[in-house]
VOGU-3710 file (C-alpha; in Angstrom, 3 decimals, decimal comma):
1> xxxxxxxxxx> -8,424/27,388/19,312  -11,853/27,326/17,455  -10,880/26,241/13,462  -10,819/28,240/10,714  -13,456/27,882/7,842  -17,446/27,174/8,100  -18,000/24,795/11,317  -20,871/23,287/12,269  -22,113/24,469/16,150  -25,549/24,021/17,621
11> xxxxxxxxxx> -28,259/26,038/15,991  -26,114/26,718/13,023  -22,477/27,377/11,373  -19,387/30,036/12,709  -17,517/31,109/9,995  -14,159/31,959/10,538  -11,265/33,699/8,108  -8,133/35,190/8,497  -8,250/38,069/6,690  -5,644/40,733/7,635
21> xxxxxxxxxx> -5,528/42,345/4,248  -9,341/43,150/3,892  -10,847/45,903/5,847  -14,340/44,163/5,700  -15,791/40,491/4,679  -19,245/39,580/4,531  -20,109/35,904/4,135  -23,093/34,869/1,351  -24,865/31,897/2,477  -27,573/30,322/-0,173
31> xxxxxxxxxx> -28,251/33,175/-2,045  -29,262/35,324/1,137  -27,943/38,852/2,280  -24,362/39,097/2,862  -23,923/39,247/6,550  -20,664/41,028/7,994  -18,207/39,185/10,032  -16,917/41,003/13,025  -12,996/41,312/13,422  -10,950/40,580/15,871
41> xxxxxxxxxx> -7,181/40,138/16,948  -4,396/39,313/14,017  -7,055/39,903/11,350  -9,692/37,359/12,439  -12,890/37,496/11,175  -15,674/35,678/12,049  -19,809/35,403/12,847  -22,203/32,752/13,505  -25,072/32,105/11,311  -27,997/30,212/12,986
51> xxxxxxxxxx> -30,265/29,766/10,204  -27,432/28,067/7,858  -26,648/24,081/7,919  -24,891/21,541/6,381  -24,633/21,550/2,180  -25,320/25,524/2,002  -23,020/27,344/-0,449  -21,484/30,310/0,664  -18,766/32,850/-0,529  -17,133/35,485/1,270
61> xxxxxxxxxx> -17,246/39,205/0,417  -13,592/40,869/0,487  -13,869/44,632/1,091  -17,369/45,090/-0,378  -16,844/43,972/-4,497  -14,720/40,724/-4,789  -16,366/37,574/-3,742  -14,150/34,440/-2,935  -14,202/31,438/-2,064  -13,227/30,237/1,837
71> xxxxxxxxxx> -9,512/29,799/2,453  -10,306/26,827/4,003  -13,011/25,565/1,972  -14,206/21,962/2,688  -15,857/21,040/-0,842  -15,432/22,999/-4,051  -18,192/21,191/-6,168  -18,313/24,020/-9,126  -14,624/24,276/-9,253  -11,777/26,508/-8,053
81> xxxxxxxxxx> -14,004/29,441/-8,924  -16,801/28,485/-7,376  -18,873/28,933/-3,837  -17,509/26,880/-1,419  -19,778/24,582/0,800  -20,428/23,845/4,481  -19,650/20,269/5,840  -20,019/18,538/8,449  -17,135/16,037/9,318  -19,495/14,193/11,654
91> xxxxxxxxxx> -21,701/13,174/8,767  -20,367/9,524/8,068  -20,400/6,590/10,154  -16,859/5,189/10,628  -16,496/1,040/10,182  -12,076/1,577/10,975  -12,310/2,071/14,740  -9,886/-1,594/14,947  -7,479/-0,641/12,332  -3,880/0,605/13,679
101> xxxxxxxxxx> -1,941/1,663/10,582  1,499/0,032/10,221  5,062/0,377/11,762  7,371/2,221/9,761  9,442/-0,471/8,983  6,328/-2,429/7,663  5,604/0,643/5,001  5,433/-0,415/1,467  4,377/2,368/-0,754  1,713/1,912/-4,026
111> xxxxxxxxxx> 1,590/5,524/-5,668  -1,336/6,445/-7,532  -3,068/8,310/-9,225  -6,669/8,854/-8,827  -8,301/10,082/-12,178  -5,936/7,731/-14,323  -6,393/4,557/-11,978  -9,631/3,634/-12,929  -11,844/4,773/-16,076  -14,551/6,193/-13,569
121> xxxxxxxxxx> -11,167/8,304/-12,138  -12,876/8,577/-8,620  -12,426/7,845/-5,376  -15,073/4,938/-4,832  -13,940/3,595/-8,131  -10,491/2,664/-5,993  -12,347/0,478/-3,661  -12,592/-2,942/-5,620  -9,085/-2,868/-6,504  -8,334/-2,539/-2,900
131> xxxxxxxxxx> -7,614/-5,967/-2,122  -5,527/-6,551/-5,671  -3,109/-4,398/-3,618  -3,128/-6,471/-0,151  -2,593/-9,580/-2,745  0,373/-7,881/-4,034  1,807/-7,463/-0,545  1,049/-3,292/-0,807  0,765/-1,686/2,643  -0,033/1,546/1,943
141> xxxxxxxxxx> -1,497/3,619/-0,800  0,079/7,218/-1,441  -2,185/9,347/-3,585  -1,585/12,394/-5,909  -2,378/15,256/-4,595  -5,950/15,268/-4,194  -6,420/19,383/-3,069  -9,008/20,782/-5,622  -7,326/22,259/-9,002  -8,473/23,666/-11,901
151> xxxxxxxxxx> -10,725/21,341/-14,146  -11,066/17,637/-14,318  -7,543/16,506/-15,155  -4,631/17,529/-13,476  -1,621/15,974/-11,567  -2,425/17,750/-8,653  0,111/19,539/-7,930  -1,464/22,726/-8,746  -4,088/22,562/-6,780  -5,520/25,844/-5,222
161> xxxxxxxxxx> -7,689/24,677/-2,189  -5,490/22,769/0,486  -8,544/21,347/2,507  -10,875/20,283/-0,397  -10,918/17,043/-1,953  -11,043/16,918/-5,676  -14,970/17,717/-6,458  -14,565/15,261/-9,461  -12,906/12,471/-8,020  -15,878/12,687/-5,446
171> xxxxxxxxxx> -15,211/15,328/-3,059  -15,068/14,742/1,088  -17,704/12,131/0,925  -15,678/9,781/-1,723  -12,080/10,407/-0,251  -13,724/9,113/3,369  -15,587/6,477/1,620  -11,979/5,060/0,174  -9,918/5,650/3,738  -12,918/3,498/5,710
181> xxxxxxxxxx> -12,801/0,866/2,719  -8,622/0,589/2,464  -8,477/0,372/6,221  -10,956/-2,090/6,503  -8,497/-4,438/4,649  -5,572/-3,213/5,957  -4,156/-0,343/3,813  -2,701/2,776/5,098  -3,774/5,727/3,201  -1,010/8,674/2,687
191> xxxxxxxxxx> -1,873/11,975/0,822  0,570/14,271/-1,383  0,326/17,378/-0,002  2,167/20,359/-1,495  3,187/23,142/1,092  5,432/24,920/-1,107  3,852/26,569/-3,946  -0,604/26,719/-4,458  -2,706/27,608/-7,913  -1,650/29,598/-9,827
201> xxxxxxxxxx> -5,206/29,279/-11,164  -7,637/29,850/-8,436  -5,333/30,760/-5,913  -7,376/33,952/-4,276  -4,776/33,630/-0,909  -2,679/36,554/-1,375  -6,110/38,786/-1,280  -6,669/37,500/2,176  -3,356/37,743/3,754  0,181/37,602/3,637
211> xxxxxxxxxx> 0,818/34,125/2,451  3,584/34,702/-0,119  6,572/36,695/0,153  9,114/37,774/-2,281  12,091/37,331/-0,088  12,243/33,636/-1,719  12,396/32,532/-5,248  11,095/28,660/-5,454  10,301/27,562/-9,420  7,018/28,610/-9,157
221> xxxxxxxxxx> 7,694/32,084/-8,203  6,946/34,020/-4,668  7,474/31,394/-1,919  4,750/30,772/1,377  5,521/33,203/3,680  6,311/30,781/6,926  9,011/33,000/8,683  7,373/36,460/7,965  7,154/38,870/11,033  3,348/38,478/9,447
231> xxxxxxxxxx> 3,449/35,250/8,620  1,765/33,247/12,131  -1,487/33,017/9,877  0,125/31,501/6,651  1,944/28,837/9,186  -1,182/28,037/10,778  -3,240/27,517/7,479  -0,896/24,499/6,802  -0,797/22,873/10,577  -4,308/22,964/10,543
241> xxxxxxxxxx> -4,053/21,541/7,259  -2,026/18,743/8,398  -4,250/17,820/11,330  -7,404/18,152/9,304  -6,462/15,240/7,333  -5,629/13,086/10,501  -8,594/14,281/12,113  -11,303/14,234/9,821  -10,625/11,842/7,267  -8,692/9,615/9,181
251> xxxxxxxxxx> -5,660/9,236/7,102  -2,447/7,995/7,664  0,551/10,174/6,967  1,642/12,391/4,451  3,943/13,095/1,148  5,542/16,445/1,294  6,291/17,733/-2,474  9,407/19,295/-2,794  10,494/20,766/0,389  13,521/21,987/-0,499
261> xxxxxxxxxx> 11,753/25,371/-1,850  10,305/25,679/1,614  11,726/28,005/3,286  11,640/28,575/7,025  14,460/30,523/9,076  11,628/30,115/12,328  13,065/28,662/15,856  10,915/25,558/15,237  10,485/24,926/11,545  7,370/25,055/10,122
271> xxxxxxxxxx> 8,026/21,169/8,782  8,813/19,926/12,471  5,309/22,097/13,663  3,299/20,423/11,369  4,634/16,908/11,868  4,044/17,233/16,004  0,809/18,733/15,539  -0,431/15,892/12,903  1,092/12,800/14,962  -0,853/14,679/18,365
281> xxxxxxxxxx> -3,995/14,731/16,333  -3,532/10,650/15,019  -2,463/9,553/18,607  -6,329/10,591/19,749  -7,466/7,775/17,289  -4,875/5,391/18,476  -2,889/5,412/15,509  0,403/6,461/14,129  0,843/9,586/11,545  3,868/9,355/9,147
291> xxxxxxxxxx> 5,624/12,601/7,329  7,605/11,570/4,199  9,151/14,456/2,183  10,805/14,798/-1,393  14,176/16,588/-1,146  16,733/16,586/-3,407  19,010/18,008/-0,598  19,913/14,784/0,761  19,971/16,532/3,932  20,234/13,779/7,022
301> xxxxxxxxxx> 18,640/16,397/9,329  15,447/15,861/7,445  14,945/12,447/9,563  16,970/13,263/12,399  14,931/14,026/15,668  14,212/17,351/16,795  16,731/16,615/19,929  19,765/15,873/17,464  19,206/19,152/15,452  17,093/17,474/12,916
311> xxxxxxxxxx> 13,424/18,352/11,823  12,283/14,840/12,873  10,207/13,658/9,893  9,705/10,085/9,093  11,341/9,501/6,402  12,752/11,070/2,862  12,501/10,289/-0,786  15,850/8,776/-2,331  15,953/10,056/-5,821  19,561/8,540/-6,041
321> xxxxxxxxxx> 18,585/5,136/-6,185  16,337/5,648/-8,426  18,940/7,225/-10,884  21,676/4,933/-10,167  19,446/2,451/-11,422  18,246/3,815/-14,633  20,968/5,297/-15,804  23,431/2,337/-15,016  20,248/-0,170/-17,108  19,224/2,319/-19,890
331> xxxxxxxxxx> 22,295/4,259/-20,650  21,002/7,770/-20,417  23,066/10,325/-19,148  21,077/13,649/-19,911  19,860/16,351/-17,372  20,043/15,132/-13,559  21,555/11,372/-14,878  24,108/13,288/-15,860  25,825/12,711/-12,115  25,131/9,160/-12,574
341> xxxxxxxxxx> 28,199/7,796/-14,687  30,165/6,421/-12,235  28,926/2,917/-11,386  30,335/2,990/-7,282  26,822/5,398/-6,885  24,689/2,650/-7,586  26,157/-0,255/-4,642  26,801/2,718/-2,399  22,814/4,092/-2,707  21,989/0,685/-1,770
351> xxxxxxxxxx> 23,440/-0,300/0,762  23,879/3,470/2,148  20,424/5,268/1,132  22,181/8,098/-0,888  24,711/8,070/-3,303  25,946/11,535/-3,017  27,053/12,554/0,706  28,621/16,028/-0,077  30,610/15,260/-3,523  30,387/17,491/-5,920
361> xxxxxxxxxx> 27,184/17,059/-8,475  27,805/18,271/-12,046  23,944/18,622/-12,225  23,605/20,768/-9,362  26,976/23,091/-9,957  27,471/22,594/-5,852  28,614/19,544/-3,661  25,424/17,764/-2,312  24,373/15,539/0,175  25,249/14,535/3,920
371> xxxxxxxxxx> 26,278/11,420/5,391  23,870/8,500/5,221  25,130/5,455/6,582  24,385/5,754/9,754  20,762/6,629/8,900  18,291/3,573/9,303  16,835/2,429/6,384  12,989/2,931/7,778  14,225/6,438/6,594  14,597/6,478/2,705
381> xxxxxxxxxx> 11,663/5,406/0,412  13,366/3,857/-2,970  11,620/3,401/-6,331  12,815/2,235/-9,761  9,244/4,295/-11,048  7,322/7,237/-9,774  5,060/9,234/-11,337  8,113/12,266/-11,640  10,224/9,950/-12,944  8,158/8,754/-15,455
391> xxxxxxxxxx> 5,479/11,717/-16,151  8,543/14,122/-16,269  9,640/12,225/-19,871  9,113/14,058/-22,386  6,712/10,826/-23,521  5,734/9,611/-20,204  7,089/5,895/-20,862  7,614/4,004/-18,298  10,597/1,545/-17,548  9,051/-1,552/-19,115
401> xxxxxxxxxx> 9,002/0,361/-22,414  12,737/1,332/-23,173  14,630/-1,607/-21,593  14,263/-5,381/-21,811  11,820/-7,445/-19,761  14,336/-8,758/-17,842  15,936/-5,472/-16,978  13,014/-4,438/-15,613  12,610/-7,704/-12,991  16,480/-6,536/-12,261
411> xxxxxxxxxx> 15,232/-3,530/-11,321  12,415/-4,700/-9,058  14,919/-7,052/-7,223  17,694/-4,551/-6,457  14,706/-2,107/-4,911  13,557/-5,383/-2,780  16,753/-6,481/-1,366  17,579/-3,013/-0,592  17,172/-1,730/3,424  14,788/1,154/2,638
421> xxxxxxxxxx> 10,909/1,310/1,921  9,726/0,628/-1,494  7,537/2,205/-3,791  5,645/0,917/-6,419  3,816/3,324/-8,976  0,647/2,241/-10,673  1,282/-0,386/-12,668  4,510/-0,907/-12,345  3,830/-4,582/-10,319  2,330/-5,677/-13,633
431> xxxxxxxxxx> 4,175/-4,141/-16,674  1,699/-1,487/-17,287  1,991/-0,699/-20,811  0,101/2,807/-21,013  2,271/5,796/-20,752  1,761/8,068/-17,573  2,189/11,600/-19,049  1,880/15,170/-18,115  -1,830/16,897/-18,593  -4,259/19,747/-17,150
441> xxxxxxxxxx> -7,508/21,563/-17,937  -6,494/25,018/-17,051  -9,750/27,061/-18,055  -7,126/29,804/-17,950  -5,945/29,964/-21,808  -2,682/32,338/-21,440  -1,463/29,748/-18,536  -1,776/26,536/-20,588  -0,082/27,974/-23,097  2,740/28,948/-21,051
451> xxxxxxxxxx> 2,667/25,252/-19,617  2,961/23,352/-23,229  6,015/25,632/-24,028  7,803/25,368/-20,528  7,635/22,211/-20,518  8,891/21,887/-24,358  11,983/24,246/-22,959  12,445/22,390/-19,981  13,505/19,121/-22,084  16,217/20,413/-23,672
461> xxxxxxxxxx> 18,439/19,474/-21,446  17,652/15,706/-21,793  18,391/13,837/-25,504  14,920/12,221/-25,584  13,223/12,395/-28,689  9,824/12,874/-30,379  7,033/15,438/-29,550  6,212/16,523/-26,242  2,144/15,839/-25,832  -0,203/18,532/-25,259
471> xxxxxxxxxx> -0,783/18,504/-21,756  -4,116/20,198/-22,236  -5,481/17,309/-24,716  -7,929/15,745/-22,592  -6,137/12,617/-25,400  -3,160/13,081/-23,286  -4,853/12,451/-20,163  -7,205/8,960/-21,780  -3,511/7,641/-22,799  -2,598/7,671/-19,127
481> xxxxxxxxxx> -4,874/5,376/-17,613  -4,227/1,932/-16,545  -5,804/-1,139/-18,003  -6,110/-3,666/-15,070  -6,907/-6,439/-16,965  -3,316/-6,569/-18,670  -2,685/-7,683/-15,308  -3,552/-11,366/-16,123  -2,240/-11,371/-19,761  0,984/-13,505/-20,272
491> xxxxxxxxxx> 4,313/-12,060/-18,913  2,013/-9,582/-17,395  1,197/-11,909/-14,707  3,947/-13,504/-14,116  5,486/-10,271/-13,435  3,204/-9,189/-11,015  3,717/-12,541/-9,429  7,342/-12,024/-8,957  6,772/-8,477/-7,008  4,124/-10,550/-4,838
501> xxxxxxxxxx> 6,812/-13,474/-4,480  9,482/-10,411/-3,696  7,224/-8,542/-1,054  6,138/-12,100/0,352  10,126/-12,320/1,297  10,450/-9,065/2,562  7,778/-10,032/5,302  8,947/-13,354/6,010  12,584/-13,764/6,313  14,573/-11,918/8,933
511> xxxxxxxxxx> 17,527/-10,932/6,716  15,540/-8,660/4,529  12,817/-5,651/4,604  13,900/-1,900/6,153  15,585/-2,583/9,297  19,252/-4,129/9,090  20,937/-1,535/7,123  24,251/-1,284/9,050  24,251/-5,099/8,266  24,232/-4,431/4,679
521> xxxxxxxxxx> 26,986/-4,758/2,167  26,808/-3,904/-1,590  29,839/-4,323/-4,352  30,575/-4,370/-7,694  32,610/-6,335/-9,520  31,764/-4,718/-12,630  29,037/-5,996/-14,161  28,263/-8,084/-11,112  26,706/-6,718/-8,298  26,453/-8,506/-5,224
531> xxxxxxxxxx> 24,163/-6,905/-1,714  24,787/-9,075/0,913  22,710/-8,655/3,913  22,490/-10,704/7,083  19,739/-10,956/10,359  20,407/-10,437/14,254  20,215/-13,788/14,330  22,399/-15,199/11,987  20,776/-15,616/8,783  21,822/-14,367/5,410
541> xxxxxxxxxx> 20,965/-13,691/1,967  22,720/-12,683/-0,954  21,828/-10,686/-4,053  23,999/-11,817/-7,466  22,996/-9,344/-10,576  24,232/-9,065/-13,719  24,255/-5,382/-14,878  24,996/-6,098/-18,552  23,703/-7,147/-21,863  25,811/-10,185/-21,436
551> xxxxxxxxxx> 25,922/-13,453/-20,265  28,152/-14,156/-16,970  29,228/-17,399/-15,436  26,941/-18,656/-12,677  27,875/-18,223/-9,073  29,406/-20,221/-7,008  26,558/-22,070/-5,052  28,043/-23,460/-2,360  27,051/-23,117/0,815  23,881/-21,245/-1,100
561> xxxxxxxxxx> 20,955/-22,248/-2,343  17,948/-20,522/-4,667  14,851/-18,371/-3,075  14,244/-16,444/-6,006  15,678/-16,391/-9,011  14,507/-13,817/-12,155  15,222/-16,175/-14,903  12,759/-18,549/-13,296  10,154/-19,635/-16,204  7,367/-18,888/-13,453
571> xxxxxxxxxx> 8,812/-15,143/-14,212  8,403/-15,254/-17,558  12,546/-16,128/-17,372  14,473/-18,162/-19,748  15,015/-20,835/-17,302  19,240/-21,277/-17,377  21,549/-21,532/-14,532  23,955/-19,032/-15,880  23,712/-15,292/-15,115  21,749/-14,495/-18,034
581> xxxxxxxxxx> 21,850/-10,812/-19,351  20,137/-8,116/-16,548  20,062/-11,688/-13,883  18,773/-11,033/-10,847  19,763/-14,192/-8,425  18,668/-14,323/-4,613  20,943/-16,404/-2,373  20,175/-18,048/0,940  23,261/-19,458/3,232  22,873/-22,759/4,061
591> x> 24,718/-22,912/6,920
//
C-alpha cells in the first residue's frame, strides 16, 4: 500500500490524504494553483504533481476555504500552523549499515531531553556528548517526544504532528544526523511517542477524519478512535507512524506514553499491530525494534506474547520501584506515594518487578496490578528519576536536592542490583543540580492559561511547598538545562564514576544485569535490606543497605568480600566499615 503524505516518485511527488470528512481537497504547492486531488475508496484522496520536488511547501485545501497542513507532514519548519514540506527520505547518505542495536537484556536506558540537554537544544548539538554516554556504560538513548508542538519549548508531549521532527531542534535532517552519529558508537536510539492524546494546539485531525471519539474519556478529553466501525484510517495513521520511524530514520524502538488511556476493544489491538508492523519494518535493516510502554495498570499481559493472550510488547515501565524508593528515602507520602507506606513494597518491587499484584491501592480507589514474578526482568524498565517523576514536582527538583548525598548513591545501587533495565534521566549519573521543570510556548493565550492553573490544582493533592513556576516563562525553561561541566566538579565526579563502576558490573559479572530474576531474593530486616542474587553457574552477590538515618553494625563478611561499596572515599563516601546512614554495600561469595 502506497504511503500516505507527499512522496517522492519519478518526475515528481503523489500526495496522498485520508480525508473522509471533506467533500473536496486541493493541495497548494509553492505558491501555485491549488490542484484537486481525486478520491477514491474509504475517503482517499490523492494526485500526482510532476512539476513539484523535494523542499516545496505545500498545504492542503479542505472543502474549498480552510487550508491545513498534511496529516502526515514530514517537516513543519514555520510551526504547527504552518505549510508543511516535501522530503525525501533518500536524501542522506547512511554511515550505520554495521550497527545491530542491542539485545534486550543489554538495554540500559539514558532519558533526555533534547532542548534542555544542551544550550544549542538541538539535535546535532547531542552528538559530542555521545560518547560521555558509552563512557558511562549508557546503551541506549530515549528521547522526549520529538513530534512537532507548538513553539520552541515544550515537553513534547503535546505535540500535534506525529511524523515531523521538532523544526527547532533541527527537523528530519538533524534527528537522522544524531541516529547515524549514536549508532556509529554504539547507542540505540528510542523515541517517545504518544498514541493516546495529540495538540490540542495545532491539532487540525478531527477536520480530516474520524480520529477521536467520544465513547472514551482519557485526561485530555475525546480519546483516538482505534476501534471505531470508522476508525481503519485513525489505526493506520499510527502503524504507519510506527514503521516510519524504523524505516526512515533508522531508529531503534519506541516509548509508548501512557497507554492505559488507549483504548482498543479490536480483535488484534492496535498496540500489538503496531509493534508487528514496526519489528517487520527493522528486520529489513537487520536489526531489532523494541516497544516499551508506560502503564500504571501493571497489567502482565502488556509483555506477554500474543500466543499467551498478551499484547506482546517488549517491555513496561515500573513506576512502583520508583515509588518504593522515594517514598521509603524521603518520607513523602502525598498523592500516588500515598500507597507506598508499607516498607514489604519496596523488597518485593525488586526482586518481583511490581509491588502491587492486585491489592488494593488507596491512590487508585480499586485493587491494581497482576502477578509479576514470573515475568522476566528484560520486561520492566526501573528508575529512581525520570523526567515525570521529577518535572511533575511542583519545583521540578530532582533527587539529589531533597535527600542526602549518600541517599542518593543508595538509590542508584538498589536500581543496579535489581533484575530489570535501568534508566537514567539527564543528569542524574552526575548529580545534576538544575531543576527539570514543567514549560511550553503555547502561542494560544486562553490554553496557557488554563495550563498554569491546572497544573496549580493538580498539586493539591501532594504537601510540597512553594510556587508552582510559570510554565510559559521561557525563565522556566533556561532553569532546566543541564550544565555538563558540573560533571567533573568534586562529588560530581565521583558520582558519575560510581554509576560507570555500577554499569561496568552489570556487564561483567554473571550474577547481575536483567536476566536471573527467578534467582533473585530481596528482604528486609527493617532498616536493612538485603537482594541476594545468584548466576547459572554458581556465582553470587549480595546487596546490604541501610535504609535509615542511622548507623548499623557492619555485616558479617565472611565468606564475602567487597566489589563496591558506597561509602568508598573514591565515591565521595566517608570511608568506614560500618553501615553508615543510607549504606549501600555490594557482596561477592567467596566460595
Amino acid at each position: 500500500m502506497n504511503p500516505l503524505g507527499a512522496s517522492i516518485r519519478e518526475g515528481g511527488v503523489a500526495f496522498r490524504v485520508w480525508a473522509p470528512r471533506c467533500r473536496s481537497v486541493d493541495v497548494v504547492a509553492d505558491g501555485r494553483r491549488p490542484i484537486p486531488l481525486a478520491v477514491g475508496p474509504d475517503g482517499l484522496f490523492e494526485v500526482s504533481l510532476p512539476a513539484v520536488t523535494a523542499g516545496a511547501r505545500y498545504q492542503y485545501r479542505l472543502d474549498g476555504e480552510r487550508f491545513r497542513p498534511d496529516p502526515v507532514s514530514r517537516w513543519q519548519p514555520e510551526g504547527v500552523h504552518g505549510p508543511s514540506v516535501v522530503v525525501d527520505p533518500h536524501d542522506f547518505a547512511w554511515t550505520d549499515q554495521t550497527f545491530r542495536g542491542h539485545p534486550r537484556a543489554e538495554l540500559v536506558f539514558y532519558e533526555l531531553h533534547v532542548g534542555t540537554f544542551t544550550t544549542a537544544g538541538t539535535f546535532e548539538a547531542m552528538i559530542r556528548h555521545l560518547g560521555a554516554l558509552v563512557d558511562l556504560g549508557v546503551t541506549a538513548i530515549e528521547l522526549l517526544p520529538i513530534a512537532e508542538f507548538p513553539g520552541s519549548r515544550n515537553w513534547g508531549y503535546d505535540g500535534a504532528h506525529l511524523y515531523a521532527p521538532q523544526s527547532t531542534y533541527g527537523g528530519p535532517a538533524g534527528l537522522r544526523r544524531l541516529v547515524d552519529a549514536a549508532h556509529r558508537v554504539g547507542l540505540s536510539v528510542f523515541l517517545d511517542v504518544v498514541y493516546n492524546h495529540l495538540g490540542p494546539e495545532g491539532n487540525y485531525l478531527a477536520e480530516f477524519g474520524p480520529y477521536f471519539t467520544d465513547r472514551y474519556r482519557t485526561p485530555w478529553g475525546t480519546a483516538v478512535n482505534y476501534d471505531g466501525a470508522d476508525g481503519a484510517g485513525v489505526r493506520r495513521h499510527v502503524v504507519e507512524n510506527a514503521t516510519y520511524w524504523a524505516r526512515e530514520f533508522h531508529v531503534d524502538g519506541l516509548r509508548l506514553d501512557a497507554i492505559h488511556a488507549i483504548f482498543d476493544e479490536s480483535p488484534v489491538h492496535i498496540l500489538t499491530e503496531l509493534t508487528e508492523a514496526a519489528r517487520k519494518e527493522a528486520a529489513a535493516l537487520g536489526r531489532p525494534f523494541y516497544v516499551v510502554a508506560e502503564s500504571h495498570d501493571n497489567d502482565r499481559r502488556l509483555v506477554l506474547p500474543r500466543e499467551q493472550g498478551g499484547v506482546g510488547l517488549d517491555g513496561v515501565w515500573s513506576d512502583d520501584f520508583h515509588h518504593a524508593v522515594h517514598a521509603r528515602l524521603t518520607g513523602e507520602h502525598g498523592g500516588y506515594y500515598t500507597d507506598f507506606t508499607e516498607p514489604s513494597l519496596l523488597p518485593k518491587a525488586i526482586a518481583e518487578g511490581f509491588a502491587f499484584q492486585g491489592e488494593f491501592s488507596q491512590y487508585f480507589a480499586a485493587p491494581r496490578g497482576t502477578p509479576s514474578a514470573d515475568v522476566p526482568g528484560e520486561h520492566f524498565v526501573i528508575f529512581v528519576q525520570n523526567h515525570d517523576q521529577v518535572g511533575n514536582r511542583a519545583q521540578g527538583d530532582r533527587l539529589g536536592s531533597i535527600v542526602p548525598f549518600e541517599a542518593v548513591k543508595l538509590a542508584a545501587a538498589l536500581m543496579f542490583v535489581a533484575p530489570a533495565l535501568p534508566l537514567i534521566f539527564m543528569g542524574e549519573e552526575y548529580g545534576e543540580t538544575a531543576p527539570f521543570q514543567f514549560f511550553t510556548s503555547f502561542l494560544d493565550r486562553d490554553l496557557a492559561d488554563a495550563v498554569r492553573h491546572g497544573r496549580t490544582a493538580e498539586f493539591s493533592r501532594f504537601a510540597w511547598q512553594g510556587a508552582v513556576p510559570d510554565p510559559g516563562e521561557p525563565s522556566t525553561f533556561v532553569r532546566s538545562r543541564l550544565s555538563h561541566a558540573l560533571a567533573q566538579a568534586p562529588r560530581h565526579r565521583e558520582l558519575r564514576e560510581y554509576y560507570r563502576q555500577w554499569l561496568a558490573l552489570r556487564r561483567s559479572h554473571p550474577a547481575l544485569g536483567s536476566r536471573g530474576k527467578d534467582r533473585t531474593r530481596a528482604t528486609l530486616d527493617d532498616p536493612v535490606l538485603v537482594v541476594d542474587r545468584a548466576s547459572g553457574t554458581g556465582e553470587r552477590v549480595r546487596l546490604v543497605a541501610n535504609l535509615s538515618r542511622e548507623r548499623r553494625p557492619a555485616p558479617e563478611m565472611h565468606g564475602w568480600r567487597a566489589l563496591l561499596d558506597s561509602a568508598d572515599a573514591r565515591w565521595g563516601g566517608p570511608g568506614e566499615p560500618a553501615l553508615v546512614p543510607f549504606h549501600a554495600l555490594l557482596l561477592e561469595a567467596t566460595g
